[in-house]
C-alpha positions in Angstrom: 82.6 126.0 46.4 83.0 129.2 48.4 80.2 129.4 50.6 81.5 128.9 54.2 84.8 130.5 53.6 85.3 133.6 55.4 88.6 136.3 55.4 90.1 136.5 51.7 91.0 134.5 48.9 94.5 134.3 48.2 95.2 133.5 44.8 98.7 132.4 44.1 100.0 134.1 40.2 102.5 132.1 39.5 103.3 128.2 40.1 106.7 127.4 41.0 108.9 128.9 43.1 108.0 132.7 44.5 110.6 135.0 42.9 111.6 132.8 40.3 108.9 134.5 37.0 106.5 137.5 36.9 103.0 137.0 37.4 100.9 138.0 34.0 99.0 140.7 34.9 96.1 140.3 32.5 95.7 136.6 33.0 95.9 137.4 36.7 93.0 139.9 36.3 90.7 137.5 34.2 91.4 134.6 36.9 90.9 137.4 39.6 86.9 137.8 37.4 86.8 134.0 37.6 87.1 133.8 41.3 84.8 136.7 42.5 81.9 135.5 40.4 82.0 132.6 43.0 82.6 134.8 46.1 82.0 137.8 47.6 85.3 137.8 49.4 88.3 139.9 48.5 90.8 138.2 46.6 94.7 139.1 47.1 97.1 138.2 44.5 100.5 137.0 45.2 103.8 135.2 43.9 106.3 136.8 42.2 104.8 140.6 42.4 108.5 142.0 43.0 108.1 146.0 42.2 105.2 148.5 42.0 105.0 148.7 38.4 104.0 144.9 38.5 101.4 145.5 41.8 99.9 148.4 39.9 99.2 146.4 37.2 98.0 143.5 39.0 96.0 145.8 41.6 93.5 146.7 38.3 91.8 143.6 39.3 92.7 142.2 42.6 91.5 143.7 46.3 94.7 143.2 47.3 98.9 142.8 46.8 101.3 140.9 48.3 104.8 141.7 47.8 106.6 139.5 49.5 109.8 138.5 47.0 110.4 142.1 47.6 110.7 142.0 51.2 112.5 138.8 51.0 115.0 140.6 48.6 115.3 143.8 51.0 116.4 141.3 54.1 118.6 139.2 51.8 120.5 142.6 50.2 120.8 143.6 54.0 123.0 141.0 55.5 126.6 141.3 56.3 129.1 139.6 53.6 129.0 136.8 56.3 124.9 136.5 55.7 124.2 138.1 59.3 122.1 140.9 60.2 123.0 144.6 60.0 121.9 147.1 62.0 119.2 148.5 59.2 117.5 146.7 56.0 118.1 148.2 52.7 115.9 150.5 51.4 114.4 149.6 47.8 
């Protein structure tokens, strides 16, 4: 299934809209198992990972992280009441 992929797998943790749940970090880890017994790629987890407490958790398994809803949320929480850009994002 995997063998002309190259890079990493990214495995998306939660369906629906990014931001919207948490990803379950222990059914994230077994599905993480799943995929590297058909790969020797890293796998990167993402969707809905929002602070550090849930990347730790999700990082016991996973070569990799993404955060994105929090960066999305530090851009949003940075704009001007009139939704524009400010000088510097907020820091989280």
């Amino acid at each position: 299934m995997l063998a002309n992929t190259s890079g990493f797998v990214y495995y998306v943790s939660i369906t629906g809209i990014t931001g919207a749940a948490a990803p379950d970090a222990a059914r994230t880890k077994d599905a993480v198992a799943r995929i590297k017994r058909h790969t020797k790629l890293p796998v990167a987890v993402g969707f809905g990972v929002r602070n550090r407490e849930q990347a730790r958790a999700i990082a016991q398994g996973a070569d990799a992280v993404v955060v994105g809803s929090a960066l999305v949320e530090a851009v949003k929480n940075s704009l001007d009441p009139h939704g524009k850009a400010t000088p510097a994002p907020s820091r989280q």
